[in-house]
C-alpha positions in Angstrom: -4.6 -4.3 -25.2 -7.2 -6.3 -27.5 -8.0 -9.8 -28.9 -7.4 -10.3 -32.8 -8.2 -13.9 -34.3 -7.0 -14.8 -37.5 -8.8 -17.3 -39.4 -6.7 -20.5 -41.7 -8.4 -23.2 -43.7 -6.8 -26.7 -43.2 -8.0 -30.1 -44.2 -11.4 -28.5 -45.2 -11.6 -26.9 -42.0 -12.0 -23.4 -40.3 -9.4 -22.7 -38.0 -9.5 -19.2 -35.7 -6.7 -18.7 -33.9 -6.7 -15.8 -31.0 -3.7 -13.8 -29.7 -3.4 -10.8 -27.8 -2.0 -7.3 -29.3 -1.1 -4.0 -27.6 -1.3 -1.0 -30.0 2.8 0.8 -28.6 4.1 4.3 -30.1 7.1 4.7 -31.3 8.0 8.5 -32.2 5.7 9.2 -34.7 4.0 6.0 -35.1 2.0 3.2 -33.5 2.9 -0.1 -34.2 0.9 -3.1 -33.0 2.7 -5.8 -31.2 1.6 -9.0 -30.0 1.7 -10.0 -26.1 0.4 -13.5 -26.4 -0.6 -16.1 -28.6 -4.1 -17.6 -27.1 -4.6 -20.2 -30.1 -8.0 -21.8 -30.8 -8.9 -21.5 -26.8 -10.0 -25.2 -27.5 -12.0 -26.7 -24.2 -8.8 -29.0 -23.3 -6.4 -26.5 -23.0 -9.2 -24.4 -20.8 -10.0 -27.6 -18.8 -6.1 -28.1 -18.1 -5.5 -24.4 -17.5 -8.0 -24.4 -14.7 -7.4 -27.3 -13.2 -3.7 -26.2 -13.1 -5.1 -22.7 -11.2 -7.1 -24.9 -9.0 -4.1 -26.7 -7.7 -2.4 -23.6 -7.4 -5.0 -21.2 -5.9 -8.1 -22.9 -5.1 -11.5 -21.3 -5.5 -11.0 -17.8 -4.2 -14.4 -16.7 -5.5 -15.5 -18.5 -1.8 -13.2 -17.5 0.5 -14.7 -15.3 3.3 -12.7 -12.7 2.1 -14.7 -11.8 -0.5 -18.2 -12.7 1.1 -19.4 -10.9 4.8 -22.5 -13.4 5.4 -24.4 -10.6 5.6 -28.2 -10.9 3.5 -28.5 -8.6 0.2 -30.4 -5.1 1.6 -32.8 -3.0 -1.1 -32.7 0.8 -0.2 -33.4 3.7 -2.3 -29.7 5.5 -3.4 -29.2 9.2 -4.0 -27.8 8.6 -7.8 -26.2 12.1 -7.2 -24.2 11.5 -4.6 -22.8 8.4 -6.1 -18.7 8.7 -6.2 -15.3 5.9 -6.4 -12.8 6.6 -3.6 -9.7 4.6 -2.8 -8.3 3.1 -5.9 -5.9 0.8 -5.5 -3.8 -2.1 -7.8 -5.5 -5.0 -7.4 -4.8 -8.0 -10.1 -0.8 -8.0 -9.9 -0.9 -8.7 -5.9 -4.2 -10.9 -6.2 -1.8 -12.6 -8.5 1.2 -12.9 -6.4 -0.2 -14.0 -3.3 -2.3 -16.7 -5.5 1.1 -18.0 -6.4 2.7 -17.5 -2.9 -0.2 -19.4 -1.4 0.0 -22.6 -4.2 3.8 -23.1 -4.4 2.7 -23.7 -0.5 5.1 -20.9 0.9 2.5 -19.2 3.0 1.2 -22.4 4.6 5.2 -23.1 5.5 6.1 -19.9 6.7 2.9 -19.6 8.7 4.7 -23.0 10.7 8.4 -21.5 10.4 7.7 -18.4 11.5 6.0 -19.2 14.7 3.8 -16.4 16.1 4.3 -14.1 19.2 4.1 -10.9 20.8 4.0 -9.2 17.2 1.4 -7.0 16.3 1.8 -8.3 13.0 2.5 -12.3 11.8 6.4 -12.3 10.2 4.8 -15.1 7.8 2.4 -12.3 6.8 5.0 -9.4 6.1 7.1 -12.2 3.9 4.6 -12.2 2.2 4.7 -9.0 1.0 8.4 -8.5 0.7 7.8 -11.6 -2.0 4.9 -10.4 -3.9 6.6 -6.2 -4.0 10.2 -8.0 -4.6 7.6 -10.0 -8.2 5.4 -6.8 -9.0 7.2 -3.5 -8.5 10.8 -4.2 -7.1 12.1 -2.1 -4.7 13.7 -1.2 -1.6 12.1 -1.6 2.0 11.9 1.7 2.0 9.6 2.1 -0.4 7.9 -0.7 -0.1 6.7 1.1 3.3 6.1 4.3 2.1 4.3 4.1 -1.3 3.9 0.6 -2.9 2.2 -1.0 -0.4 -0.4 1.5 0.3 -1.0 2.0 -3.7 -1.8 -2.0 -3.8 -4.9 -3.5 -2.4 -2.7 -6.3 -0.1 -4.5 -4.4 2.1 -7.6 -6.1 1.5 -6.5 -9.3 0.8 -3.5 -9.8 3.7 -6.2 -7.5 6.2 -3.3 -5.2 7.0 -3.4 -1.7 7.1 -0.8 1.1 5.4 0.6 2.1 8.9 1.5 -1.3 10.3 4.1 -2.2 7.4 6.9 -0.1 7.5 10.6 -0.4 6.7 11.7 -1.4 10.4 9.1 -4.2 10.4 10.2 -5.1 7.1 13.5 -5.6 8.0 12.8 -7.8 10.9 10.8 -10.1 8.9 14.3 -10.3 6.9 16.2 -11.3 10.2 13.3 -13.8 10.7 13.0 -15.6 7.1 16.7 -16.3 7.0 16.7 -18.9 9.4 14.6 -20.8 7.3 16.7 -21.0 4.0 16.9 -24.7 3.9 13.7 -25.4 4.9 12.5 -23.3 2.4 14.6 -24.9 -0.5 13.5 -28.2 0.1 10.2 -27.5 0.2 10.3 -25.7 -3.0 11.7 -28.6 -4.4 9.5 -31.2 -3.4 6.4 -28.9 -4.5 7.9 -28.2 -8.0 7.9 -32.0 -8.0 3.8 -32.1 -7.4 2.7 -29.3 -9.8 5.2 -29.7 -12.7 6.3 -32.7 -12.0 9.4 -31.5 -12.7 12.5 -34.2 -12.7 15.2 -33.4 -10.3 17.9 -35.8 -11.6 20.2 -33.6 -14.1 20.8 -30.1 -12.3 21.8 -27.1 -14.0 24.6 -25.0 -11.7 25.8 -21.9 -13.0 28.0 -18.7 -10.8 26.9 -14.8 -11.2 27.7 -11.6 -9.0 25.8 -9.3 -8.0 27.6 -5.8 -6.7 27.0 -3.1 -3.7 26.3 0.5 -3.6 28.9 1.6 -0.9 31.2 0.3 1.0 30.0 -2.6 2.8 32.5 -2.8 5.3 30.3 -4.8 7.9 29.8 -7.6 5.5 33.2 -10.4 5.3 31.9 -11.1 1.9 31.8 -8.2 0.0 34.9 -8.3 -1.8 36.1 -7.3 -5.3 36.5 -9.8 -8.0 35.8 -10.4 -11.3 32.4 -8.9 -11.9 29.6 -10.2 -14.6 28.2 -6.7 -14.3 31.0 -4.9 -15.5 31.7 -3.1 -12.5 35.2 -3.9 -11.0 34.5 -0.7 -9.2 32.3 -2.3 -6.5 32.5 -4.8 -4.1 30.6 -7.5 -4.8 29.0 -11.0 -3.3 29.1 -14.3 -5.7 25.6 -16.1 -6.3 26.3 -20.0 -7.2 22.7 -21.2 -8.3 21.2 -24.7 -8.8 18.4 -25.1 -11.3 16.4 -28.5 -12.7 16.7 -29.2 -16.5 12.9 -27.4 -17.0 14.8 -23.8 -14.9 13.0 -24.5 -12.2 15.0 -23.7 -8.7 16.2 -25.5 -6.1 18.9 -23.5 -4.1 21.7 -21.2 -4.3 24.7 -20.0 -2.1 26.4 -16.9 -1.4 30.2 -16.5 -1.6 32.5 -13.6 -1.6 33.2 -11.4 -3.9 36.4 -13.3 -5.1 36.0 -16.5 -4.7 36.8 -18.2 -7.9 33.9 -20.0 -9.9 35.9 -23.6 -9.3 35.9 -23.3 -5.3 32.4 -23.3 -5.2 31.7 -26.5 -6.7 32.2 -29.2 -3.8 30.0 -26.8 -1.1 27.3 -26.8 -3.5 27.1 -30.2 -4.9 27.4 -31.5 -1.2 24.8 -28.9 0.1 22.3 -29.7 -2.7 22.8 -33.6 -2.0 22.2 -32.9 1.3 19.2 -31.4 1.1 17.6 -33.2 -2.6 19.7 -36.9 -2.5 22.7 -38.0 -4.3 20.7 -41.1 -6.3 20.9 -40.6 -9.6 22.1 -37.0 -10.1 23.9 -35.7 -13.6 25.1 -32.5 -13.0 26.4 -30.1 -15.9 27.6 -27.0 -15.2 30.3 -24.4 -17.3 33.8 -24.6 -17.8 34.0 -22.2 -15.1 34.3 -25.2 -12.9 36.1 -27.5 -14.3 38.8 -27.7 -12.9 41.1 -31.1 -12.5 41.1 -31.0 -8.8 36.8 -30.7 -9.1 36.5 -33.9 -11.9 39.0 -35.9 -10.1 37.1 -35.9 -7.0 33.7 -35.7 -8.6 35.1 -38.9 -10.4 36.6 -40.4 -7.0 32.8 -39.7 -5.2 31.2 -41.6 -8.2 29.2 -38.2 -9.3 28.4 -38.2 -13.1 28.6 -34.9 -14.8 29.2 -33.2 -17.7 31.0 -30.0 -17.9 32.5 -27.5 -20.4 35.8 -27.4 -21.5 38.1 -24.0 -21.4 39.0 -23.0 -25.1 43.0 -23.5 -24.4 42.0 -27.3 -24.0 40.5 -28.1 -27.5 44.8 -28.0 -28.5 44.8 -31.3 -27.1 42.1 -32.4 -29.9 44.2 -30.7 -33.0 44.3 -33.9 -35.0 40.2 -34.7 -34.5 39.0 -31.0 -35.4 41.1 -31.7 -38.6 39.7 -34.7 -39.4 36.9 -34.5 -41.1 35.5 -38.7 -40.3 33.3 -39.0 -37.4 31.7 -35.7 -37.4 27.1 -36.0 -37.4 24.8 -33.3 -38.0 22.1 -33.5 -34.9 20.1 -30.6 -35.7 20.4 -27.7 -38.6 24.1 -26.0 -37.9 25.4 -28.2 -35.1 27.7 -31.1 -35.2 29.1 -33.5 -32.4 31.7 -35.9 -32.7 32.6 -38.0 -29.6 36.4 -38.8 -28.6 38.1 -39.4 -25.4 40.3 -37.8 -22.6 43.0 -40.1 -22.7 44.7 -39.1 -19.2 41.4 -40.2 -17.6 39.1 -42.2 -19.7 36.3 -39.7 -19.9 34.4 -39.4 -22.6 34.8 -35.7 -24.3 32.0 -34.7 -26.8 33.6 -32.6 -30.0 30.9 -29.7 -31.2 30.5 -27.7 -34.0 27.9 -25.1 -34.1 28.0 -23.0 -37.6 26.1 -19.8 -35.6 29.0 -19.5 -33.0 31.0 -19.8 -36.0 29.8 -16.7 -37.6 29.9 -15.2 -33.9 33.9 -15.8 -32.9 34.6 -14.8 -36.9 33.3 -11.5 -36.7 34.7 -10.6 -33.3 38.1 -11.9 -34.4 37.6 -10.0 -37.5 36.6 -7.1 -35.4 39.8 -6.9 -33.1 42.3 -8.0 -35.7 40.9 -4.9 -37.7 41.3 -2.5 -34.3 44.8 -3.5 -33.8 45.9 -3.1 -37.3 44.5 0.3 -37.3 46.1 1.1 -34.0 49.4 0.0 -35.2 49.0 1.5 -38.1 48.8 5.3 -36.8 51.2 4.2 -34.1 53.4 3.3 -37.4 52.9 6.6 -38.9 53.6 8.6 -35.4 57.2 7.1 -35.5 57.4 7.4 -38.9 56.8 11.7 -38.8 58.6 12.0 -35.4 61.3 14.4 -35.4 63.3 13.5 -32.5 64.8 10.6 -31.1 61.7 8.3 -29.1 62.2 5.9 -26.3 61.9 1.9 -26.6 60.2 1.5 -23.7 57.0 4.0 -24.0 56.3 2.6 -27.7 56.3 -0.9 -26.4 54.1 0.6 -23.6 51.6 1.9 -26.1 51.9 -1.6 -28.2 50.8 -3.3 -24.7 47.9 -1.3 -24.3 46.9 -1.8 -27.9 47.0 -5.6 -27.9 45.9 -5.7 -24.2 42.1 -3.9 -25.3 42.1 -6.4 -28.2 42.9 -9.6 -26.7 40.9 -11.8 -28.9 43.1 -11.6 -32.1 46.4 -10.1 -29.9 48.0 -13.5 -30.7 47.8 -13.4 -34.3 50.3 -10.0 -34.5 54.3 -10.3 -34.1 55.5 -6.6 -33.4 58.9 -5.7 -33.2 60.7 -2.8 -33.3 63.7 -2.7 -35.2 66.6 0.3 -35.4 66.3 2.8 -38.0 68.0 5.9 -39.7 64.6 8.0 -39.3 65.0 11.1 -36.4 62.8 8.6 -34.0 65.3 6.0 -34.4 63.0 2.9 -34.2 60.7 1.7 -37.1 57.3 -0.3 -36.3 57.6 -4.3 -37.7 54.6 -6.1 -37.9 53.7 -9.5 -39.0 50.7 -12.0 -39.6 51.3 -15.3 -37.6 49.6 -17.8 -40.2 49.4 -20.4 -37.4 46.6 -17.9 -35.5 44.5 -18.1 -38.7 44.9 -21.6 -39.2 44.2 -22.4 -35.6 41.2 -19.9 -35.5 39.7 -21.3 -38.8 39.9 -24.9 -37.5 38.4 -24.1 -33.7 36.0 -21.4 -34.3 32.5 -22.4 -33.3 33.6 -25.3 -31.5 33.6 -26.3 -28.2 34.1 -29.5 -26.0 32.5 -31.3 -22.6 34.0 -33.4 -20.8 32.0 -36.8 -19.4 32.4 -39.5 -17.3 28.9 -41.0 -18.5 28.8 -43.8 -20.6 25.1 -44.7 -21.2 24.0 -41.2 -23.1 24.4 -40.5 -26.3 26.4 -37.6 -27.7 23.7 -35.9 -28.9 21.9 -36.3 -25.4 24.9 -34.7 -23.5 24.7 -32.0 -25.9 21.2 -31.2 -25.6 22.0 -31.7 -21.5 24.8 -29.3 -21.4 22.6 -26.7 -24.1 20.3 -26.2 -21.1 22.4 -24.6 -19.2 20.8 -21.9 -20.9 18.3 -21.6 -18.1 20.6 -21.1 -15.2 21.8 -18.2 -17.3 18.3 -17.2 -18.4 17.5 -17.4 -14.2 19.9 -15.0 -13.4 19.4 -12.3 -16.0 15.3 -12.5 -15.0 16.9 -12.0 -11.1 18.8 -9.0 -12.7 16.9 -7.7 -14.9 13.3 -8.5 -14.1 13.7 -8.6 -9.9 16.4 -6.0 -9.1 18.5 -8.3 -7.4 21.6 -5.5 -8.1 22.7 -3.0 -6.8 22.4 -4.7 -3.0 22.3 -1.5 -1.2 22.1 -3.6 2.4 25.6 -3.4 4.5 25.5 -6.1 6.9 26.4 -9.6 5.8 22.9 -11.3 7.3 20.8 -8.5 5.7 22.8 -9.1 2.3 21.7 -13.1 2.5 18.1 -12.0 3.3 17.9 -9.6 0.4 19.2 -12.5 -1.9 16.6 -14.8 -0.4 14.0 -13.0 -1.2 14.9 -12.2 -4.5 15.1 -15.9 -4.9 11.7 -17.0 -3.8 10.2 -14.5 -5.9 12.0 -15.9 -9.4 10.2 -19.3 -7.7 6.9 -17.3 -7.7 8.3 -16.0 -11.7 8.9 -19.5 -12.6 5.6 -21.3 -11.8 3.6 -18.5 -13.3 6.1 -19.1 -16.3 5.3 -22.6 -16.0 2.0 -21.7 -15.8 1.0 -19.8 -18.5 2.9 -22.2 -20.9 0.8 -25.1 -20.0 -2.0 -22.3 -20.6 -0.3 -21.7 -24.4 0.6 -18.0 -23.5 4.2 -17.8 -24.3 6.9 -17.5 -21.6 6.7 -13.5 -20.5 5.6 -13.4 -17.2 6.1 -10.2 -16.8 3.7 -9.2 -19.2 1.1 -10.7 -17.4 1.9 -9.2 -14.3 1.6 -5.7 -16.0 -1.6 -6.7 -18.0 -3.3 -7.8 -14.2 -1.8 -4.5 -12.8 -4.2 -2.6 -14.5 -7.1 -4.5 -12.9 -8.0 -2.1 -10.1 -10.7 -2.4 -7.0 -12.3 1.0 -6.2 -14.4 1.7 -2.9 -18.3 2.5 -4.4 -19.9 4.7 -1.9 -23.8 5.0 -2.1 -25.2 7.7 -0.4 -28.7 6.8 0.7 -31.7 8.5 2.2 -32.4 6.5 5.2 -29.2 4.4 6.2 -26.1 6.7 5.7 -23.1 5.9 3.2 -23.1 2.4 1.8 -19.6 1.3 0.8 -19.1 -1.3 -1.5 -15.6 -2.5 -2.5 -15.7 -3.6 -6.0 -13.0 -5.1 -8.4 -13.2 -3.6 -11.9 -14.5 -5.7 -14.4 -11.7 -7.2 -16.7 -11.8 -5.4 -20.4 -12.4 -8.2 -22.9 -8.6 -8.6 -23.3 -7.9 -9.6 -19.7 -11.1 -11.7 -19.8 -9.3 -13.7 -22.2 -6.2 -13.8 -20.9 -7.2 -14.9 -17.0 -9.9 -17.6 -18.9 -7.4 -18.9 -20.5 -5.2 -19.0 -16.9 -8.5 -21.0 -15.4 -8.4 -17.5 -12.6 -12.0 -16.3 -11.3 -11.6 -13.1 -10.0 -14.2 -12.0 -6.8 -16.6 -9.3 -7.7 -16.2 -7.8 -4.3 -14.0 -7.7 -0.9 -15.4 -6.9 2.5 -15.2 -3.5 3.5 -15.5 -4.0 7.5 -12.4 -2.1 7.9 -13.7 1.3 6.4 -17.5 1.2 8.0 -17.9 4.8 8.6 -20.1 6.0 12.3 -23.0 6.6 10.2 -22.8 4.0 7.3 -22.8 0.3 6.8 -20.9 -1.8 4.8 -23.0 -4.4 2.3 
């Protein structure tokens, strides 16, 4: 990775703008892509940046970690004898426990998880279930028996390799479960002092998540309709509650079956609970809206708004048609607002040209599938020289229609006698109401409302961020391994989630943070880019005073440099090296 600038004249003046680039290969060639955008590194965005890392991870650079009070020593060193031993990862965990320590979850769990006969403090091996769960995410298992000894957490937590291992590591499981709630409302209220981040409209969206085995000691691991495509495996159902900016505030587990619209009154009551009801907007997907949940949302004065299932928009025929009312709010999307006339709400009419395109193609793409199933199917009757049965064609017409639901309606198969050997000949016909149906409701969707003070447009752009409770699950997924769960028992299962969860908090404020800095929104790229920064033990042999060890942290490469100045981070020079004083040695 490197720094490239590229220079612009504007107004008569000189503008260089800076961005990161890592040189990739692909097959035979190397192609150049960029990791960050740095801009002009002007002194306000630098002054903000590290004021933000101040609040977040104070000044490090003084902590007696990194200094033994011991006065500097001259003696003469045998150059020859000069070697690096124990290289470890050093910037990715320095990293993570900077973030643990500023969202304020170390100072918390040092008071919920009260200390006593342990050889080890539970708040301490949280601690590194959270920061392996954000780096390198993995099992217990091997988090005990490789990460943690190829990081330098043990440095920085003053732990050594053989006191974390796995049955340790579950323990601190059993032990930072009890503290869910506390630990989501503190969360919340910190968000509130860094970001200042507004808690008043909250995003709540359902995923799964499924099991390798059988889980049969956990009640909730049940088989249901699976976002991972795997109705194969039990699963557990994650109901998550993000602010407007993504950030989080809580989540809870159900089984495996439950359906999306049971969950909503245990989650908007535990949230309330825990956050306050003053105020609150919550917008969540049609998964949940259900008549029972908007008639007592509606009873309990609650204000939401909330997507509409696609069979519903029938009941708005007449205002799709009409063309009056309809206002562009940005390039390709239009609203028009109407009413639910059963109950009053308000219902906001969309039209986005890009889902347009989208449902098109797919119905395109089905409609062509079953023609070309039926066709063949067609031709298999036709050249048939014996008698077939009813019943097994309409079988094989089943199957066809049933793997191409989206455009199944717009077929009407028959199957009609004939003087051919197989007796039966295929009919098929094009329903003309499908393709007028599909050509009026194709891109468009509708939310229902029972807030009267917002604009459309602002209910749209409200609703639109439910994007980040989708966005929250994939990085959980994809980015922090929340699936497969391979735990079996039900409180392990919660703990595993749990910790998955406070390490997309840890993902979020570094998100958070590095926009503010002007780097984009890839935390993980950061993480990586840090990983690299290693500290190495320097041993000096010397002619009158034995071994001198000297743990150093390599010197950032001008690319890093940039990219942790621009994050307002300061990393130490050196740790203290007590731990490793050799008989004959001392450690400087």
């Amino acid at each position: 990775m490197y720094l490239r600038h590229t220079i612009r004249k504007k107004d008569g003046k000189t503008h260089r703008y800076w961005r990161l680039v890592r040189s990739e290969r692909h097959g035979r060639q190397v192609i150049q892509r960029t990791v960050a955008h740095l801009g002009e590194l002007d002194a306000h965005g630098q002054v903000q940046a590290r004021a933000l890392a101040r609040s977040l991870i104070g000044a490090p650079e003084q902590a007696d970690l990194f200094d033994d009070g011991k006065p500097d020593i001259t003696v003469p060193v045998r150059l020859k004898g000069v070697r690096v031993e124990r290289s470890r990862q050093f910037g990715d965990v320095y990293l993570a426990l900077a973030l643990w320590r500023g969202t304020g979850l170390a100072a918390l769990c040092d008071q919920l998880l009260a200390s006593g006969k342990e050889a080890v403090p539970w708040s301490t091996i949280a601690s590194v279930l959270v920061a392996a769960r954000l780096c390198e995410p993995s099992s217990e298992l091997h988090i005990a028996e490789d990460w943690y000894r190829r990081t330098a957490l043990t440095d920085l937590l003053r732990l050594s390799d053989d006191l974390v291992n796995k049955d340790r590591l579950y323990r601190a499981l059993d032990h930072l479960l009890k503290h869910k709630s506390a630990l989501e409302a503190h969360l919340a209220r910190r968000s509130g002092e860094l970001f200042q981040i507004n808690n008043d409209v909250l995003l709540y969206d359902v995923t799964s998540t499924y099991f390798e085995g059988e889980a049969e000691a956990n009640a909730q691991a049940r088989r249901g309709h699976s976002r991972d495509h795997r109705p194969d495996r039990k699963q557990v159902c994650i109901a998550l509650v993000v602010t407007f900016d993504g950030f989080p505030l809580g989540y809870e587990v159900f089984p495996g079956n439950t359906n999306d619209s049971r969950t909503v009154r245990q989650i908007v009551d535990t949230m309330e609970a825990r956050h306050g009801v003053v105020g609150r907007v919550w917008i969540s997907d049609r998964g949940m809206a259900s008549e029972d949940n908007l008639a007592w949302l509606r009873a309990t004065g609650r204000r939401y708004i909330i997507g509409t299932p696609k069979a519903q928009l029938r009941r708005f025929e007449a205002e799709l048609a009409d063309r009056v009312g309809w206002r562009e709010i940005r390039d390709g999307i239009q609203v028009k607002l109407t009413n639910w006339s059963q109950t009053g709400e308000t219902v906001v009419l969309c039209r986005s040209a890009a889902r347009r395109s989208k449902e098109q193609a797919m119905h395109e793409k089905f409609a062509q599938r079953i023609e070309e199933a039926l066709e063949r199917l067609a031709k298999r009757i036709a050249t048939a020289t014996r008698k077939l049965g009813e019943t097994q064609i309409n079988r094989q017409i089943g199957r066809i229609l049933q793997k191409n639901q989206r455009a199944a309606a717009r077929f009407k198969i028959t199957l009609e006698p004939s003087a051919a050997p197989a007796g039966l000949r295929l009919q098929v016909d094009i329903d003309p109401a499908f393709d007028d149906w599909a050509a009026l409701s194709e891109g468009t969707y509708a939310l229902r409302s029972n807030i009267v003070d917002w604009t459309d447009e602002r209910m749209w752009k409200a609703y639109i961020q439910l994007t980040q409770a989708e966005a929250a699950f994939r990085i959980q997924k994809d980015e922090l391994r929340v699936r497969p769960i391979w735990h079996q028992r039900e409180d392990r299962v919660q703990a595993h989630i749990l910790v998955c969860f406070l390490a997309f908090v840890l993902w979020k404020t570094l998100e958070m943070w590095q926009q503010r800095a002007g780097l984009g929104s890839s935390p993980r790229t950061i993480i990586e880019e840090l990983a690299r920064i290693q500290s190495h033990d320097v041993v000096l042999p010397t002619s009158t005073m034995g071994d001198i060890r000297l743990r150093c942290i390599a010197q950032p490469d001008d690319a890093q440099a940039a990219l942790l100045d621009r994050l307002g981070i300061v990393l130490p020079k050196r740790m203290r090296a007590d731990d490793l004083v050799l008989p004959a040695s001392i450690s400087a």
